[in-house]
N, C-alpha and C positions, 0 to 999 in steps of 0.2 A: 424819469423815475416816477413820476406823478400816475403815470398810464402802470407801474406795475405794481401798486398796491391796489384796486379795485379787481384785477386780476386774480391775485393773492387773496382777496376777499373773496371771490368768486369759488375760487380752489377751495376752499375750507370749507364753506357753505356745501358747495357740491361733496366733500368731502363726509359732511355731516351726516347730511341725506343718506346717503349709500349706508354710511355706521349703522344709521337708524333704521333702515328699510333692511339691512343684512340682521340686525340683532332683532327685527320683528319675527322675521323669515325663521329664524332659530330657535326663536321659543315657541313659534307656531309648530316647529318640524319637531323639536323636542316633545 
């Protein structure tokens, strides 16, 4: 269980990224 929250932390993070980089992307195409 130890090994799947740093994982889980990873996921989100990466998750972030992608939000932020697709909503820069958006308002630049905007």
């Amino acid at each position: 269980m130890e090994s799947v929250i740093p994982a889980t932390r990873t996921v989100i993070i990466t998750a972030a990224i992608i939000t932020g980089m697709t909503s820069l992307r958006f308002r630049i195409g905007v």
